[in-house]
NUKOLMAR-46061 format. One record per residue (C-alpha): chain; x, y, z; residue number from 1. Coordinates in steps of 0.05 Angstrom, whole numbers, plus 5000, padded with zeros to 4 digits. Last residue first. Layout:
<rs>
<r chain="A" X="X" Y="Y" Z="Z" n="NUM"/>
...
</rs>
This chain:
<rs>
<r chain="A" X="6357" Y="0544" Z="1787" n="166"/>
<r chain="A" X="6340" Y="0490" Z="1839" n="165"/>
<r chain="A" X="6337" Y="0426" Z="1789" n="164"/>
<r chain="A" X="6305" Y="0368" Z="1830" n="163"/>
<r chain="A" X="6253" Y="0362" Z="1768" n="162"/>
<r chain="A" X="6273" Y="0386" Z="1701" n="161"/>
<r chain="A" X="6221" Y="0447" Z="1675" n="160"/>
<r chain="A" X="6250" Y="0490" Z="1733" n="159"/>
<r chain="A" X="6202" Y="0521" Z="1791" n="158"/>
<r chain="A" X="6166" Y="0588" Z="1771" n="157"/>
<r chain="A" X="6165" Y="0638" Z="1826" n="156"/>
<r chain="A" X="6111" Y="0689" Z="1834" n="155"/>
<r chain="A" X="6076" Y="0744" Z="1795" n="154"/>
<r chain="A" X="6002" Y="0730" Z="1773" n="153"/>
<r chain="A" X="5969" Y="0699" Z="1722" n="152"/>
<r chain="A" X="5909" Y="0674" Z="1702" n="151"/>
<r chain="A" X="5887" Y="0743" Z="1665" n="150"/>
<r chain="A" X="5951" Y="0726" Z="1623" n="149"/>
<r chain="A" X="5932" Y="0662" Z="1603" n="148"/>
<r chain="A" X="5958" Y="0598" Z="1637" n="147"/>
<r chain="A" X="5966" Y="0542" Z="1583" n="146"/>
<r chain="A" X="5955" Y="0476" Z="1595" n="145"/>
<r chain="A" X="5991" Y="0428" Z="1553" n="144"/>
<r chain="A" X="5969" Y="0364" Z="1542" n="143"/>
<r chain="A" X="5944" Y="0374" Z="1472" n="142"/>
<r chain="A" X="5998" Y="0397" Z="1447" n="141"/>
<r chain="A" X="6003" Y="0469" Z="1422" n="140"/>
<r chain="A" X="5997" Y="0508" Z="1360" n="139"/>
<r chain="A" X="6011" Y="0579" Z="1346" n="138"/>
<r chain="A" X="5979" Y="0632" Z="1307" n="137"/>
<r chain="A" X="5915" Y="0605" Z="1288" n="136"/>
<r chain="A" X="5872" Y="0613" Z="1216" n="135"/>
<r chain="A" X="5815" Y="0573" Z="1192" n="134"/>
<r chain="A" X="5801" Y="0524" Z="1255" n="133"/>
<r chain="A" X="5758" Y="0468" Z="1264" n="132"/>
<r chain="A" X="5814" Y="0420" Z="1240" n="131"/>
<r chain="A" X="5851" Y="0441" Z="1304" n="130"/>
<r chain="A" X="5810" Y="0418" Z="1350" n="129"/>
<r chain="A" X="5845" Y="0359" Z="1370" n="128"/>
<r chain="A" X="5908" Y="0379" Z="1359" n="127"/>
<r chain="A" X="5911" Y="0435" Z="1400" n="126"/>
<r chain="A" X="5907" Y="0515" Z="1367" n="125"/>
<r chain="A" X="5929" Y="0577" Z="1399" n="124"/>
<r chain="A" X="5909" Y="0653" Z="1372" n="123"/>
<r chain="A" X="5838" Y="0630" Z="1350" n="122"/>
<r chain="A" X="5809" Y="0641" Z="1278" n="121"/>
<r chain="A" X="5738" Y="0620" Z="1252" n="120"/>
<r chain="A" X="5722" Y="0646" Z="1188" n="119"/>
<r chain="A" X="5650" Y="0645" Z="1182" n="118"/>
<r chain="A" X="5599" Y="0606" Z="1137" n="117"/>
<r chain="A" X="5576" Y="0555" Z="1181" n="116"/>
<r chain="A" X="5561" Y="0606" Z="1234" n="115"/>
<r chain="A" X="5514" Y="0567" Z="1291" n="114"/>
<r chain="A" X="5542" Y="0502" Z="1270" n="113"/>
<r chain="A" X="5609" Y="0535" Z="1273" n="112"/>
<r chain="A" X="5598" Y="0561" Z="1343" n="111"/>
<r chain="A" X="5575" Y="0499" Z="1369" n="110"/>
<r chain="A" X="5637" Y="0458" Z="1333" n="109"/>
<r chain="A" X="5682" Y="0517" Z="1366" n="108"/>
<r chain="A" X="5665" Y="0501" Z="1428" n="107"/>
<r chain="A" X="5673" Y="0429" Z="1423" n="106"/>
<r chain="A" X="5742" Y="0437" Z="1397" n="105"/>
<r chain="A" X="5778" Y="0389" Z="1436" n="104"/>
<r chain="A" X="5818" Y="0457" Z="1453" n="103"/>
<r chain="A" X="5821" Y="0514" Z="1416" n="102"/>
<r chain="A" X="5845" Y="0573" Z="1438" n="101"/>
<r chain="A" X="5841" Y="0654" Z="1451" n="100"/>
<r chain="A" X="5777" Y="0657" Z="1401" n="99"/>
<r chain="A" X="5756" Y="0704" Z="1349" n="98"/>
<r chain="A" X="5703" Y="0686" Z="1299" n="97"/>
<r chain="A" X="5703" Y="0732" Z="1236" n="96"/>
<r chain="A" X="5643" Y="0746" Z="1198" n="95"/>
<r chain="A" X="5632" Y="0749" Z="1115" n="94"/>
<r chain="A" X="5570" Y="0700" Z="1114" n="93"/>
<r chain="A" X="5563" Y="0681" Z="1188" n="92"/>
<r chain="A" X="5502" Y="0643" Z="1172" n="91"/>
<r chain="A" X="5473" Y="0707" Z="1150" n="90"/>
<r chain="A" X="5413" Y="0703" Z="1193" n="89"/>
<r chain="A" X="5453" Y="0690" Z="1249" n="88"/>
<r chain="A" X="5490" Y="0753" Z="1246" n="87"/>
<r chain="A" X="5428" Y="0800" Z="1248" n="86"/>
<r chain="A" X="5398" Y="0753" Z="1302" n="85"/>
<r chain="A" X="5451" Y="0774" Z="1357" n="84"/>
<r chain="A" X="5503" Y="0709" Z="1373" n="83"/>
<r chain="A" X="5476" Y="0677" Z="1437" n="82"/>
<r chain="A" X="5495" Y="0684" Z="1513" n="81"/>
<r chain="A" X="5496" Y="0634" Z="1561" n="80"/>
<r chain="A" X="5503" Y="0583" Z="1514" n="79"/>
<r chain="A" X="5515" Y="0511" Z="1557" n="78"/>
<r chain="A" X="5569" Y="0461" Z="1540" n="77"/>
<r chain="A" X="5564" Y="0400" Z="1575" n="76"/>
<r chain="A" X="5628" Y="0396" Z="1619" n="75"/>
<r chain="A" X="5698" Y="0412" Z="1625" n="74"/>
<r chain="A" X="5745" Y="0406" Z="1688" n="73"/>
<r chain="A" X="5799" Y="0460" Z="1696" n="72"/>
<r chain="A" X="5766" Y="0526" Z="1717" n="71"/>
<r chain="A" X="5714" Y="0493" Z="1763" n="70"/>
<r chain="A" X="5669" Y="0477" Z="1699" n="69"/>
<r chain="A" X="5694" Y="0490" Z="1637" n="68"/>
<r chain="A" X="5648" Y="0489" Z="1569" n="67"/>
<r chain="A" X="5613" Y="0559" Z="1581" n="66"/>
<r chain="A" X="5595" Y="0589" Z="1515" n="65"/>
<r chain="A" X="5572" Y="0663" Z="1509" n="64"/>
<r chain="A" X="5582" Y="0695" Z="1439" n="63"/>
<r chain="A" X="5600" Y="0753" Z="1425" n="62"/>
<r chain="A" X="5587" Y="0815" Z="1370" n="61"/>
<r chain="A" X="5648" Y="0870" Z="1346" n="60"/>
<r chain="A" X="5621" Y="0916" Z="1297" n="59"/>
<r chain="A" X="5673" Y="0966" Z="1280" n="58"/>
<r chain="A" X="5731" Y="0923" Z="1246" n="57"/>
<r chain="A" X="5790" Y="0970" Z="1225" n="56"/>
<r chain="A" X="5833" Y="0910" Z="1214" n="55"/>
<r chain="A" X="5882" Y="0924" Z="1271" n="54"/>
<r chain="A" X="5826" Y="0947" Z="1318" n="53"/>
<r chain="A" X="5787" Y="0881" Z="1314" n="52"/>
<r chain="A" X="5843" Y="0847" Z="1312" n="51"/>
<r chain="A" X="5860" Y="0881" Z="1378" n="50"/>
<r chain="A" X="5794" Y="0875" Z="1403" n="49"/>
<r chain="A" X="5780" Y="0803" Z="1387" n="48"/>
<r chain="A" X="5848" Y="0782" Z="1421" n="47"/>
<r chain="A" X="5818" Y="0813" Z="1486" n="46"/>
<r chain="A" X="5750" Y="0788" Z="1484" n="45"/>
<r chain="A" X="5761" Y="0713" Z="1458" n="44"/>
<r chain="A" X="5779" Y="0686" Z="1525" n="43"/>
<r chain="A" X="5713" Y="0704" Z="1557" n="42"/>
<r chain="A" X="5675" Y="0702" Z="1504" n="41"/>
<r chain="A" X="5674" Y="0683" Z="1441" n="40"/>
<r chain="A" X="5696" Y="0733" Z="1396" n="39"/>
<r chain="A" X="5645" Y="0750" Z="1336" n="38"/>
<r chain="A" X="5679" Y="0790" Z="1286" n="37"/>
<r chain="A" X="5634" Y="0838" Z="1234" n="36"/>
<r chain="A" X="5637" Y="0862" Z="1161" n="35"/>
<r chain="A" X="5705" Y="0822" Z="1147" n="34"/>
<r chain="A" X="5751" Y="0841" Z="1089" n="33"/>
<r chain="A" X="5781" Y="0797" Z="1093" n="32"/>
<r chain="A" X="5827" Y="0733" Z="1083" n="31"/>
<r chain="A" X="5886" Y="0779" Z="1069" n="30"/>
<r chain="A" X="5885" Y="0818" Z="1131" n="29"/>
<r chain="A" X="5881" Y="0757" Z="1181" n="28"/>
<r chain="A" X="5952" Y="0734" Z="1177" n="27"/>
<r chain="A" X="5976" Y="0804" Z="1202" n="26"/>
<r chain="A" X="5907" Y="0808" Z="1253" n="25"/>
<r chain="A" X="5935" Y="0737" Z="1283" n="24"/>
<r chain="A" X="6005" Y="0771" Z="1288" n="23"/>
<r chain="A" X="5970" Y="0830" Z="1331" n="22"/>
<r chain="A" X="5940" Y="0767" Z="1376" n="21"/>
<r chain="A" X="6007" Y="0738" Z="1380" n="20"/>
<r chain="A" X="6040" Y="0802" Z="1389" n="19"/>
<r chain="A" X="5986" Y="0815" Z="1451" n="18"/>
<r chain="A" X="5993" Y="0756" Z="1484" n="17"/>
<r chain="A" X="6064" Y="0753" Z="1485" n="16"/>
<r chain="A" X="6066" Y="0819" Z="1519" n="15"/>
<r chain="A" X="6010" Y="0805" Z="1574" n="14"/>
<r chain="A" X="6054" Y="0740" Z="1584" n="13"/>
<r chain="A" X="6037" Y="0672" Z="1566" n="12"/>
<r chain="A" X="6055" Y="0612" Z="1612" n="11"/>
<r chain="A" X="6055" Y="0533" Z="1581" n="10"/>
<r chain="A" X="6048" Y="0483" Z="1628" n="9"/>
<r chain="A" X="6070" Y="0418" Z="1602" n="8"/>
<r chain="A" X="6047" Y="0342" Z="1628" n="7"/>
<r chain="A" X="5969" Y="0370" Z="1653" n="6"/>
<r chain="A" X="5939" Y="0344" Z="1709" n="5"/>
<r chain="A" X="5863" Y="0355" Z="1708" n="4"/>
<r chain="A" X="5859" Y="0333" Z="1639" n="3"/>
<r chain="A" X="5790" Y="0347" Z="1609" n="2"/>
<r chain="A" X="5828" Y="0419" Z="1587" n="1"/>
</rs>
């Protein structure tokens, strides 16, 4: 998120993670069958393997794109790991992309140069990169960070309305 101070935070349990990634595979199914899913890591690993498991997808590929710097600033984007030639050649041709989000969508603009033919699906969608995006669960606004599950840890949550003590 380019905002360093975000308006809403937006928490997602282990639980919630995994039905929205399961629903992802539900809206998924008909826009298949898919030879191979790309997840873009690190986000994309864990909804990419349930999908990929849901849809009975064996070849599961990643690409490496590092767009934050210190966890909440982003920067240049730099591929630190490409998608395998085999793919590339096919210009994604029958390949789903996995992601957890989209953001601005600048990752997903690499990718999608990289794949122009895939199906690109993430499990949360902002505005601004929505349009990138074939298939997403739920979607966000743009000024909402939202704390994964591998973010989190157990401790108390202060109320949405300030001076409020629970």
């Amino acid at each position: 998120m380019a905002d360093a101070d975000p308006q809403k935070i937006f928490p997602v349990s282990w639980d919630q993670f995994h039905r929205d990634s399961r629903a992802l595979a539900w809206r998924l199914a008909a826009a298949g069958p898919f030879t191979a899913i790309v997840c873009i890591t690190r986000g994309g690993l864990v909804p990419a393997a349930i999908v990929a498991r849901e849809l009975g997808v064996r070849v599961v590929e990643s690409v490496s794109i590092a767009s934050y710097h210190d966890y909440d600033q982003q920067g240049g984007l730099q591929v630190l790991k490409p998608v395998c030639a085999a793919i590339l050649d096919g210009k994604g041709e029958g390949v789903l992309v996995v992601d957890d989000l989209v953001d601005t969508g600048r990752t997903a603009r690499e990718v999608r140069d990289m794949l122009p033919k895939a199906h690109f699906a993430t499990v949360y969608a902002k505005p601004a990169g929505r349009p990138l995006v074939d298939t997403f669960i739920t979607e966000v606004s743009q000024d909402t960070w939202i704390y994964f599950p591998w973010d989190l840890g157990y401790a108390f949550q202060p109320p949405i309305a300030k001076g409020t003590r629970g």
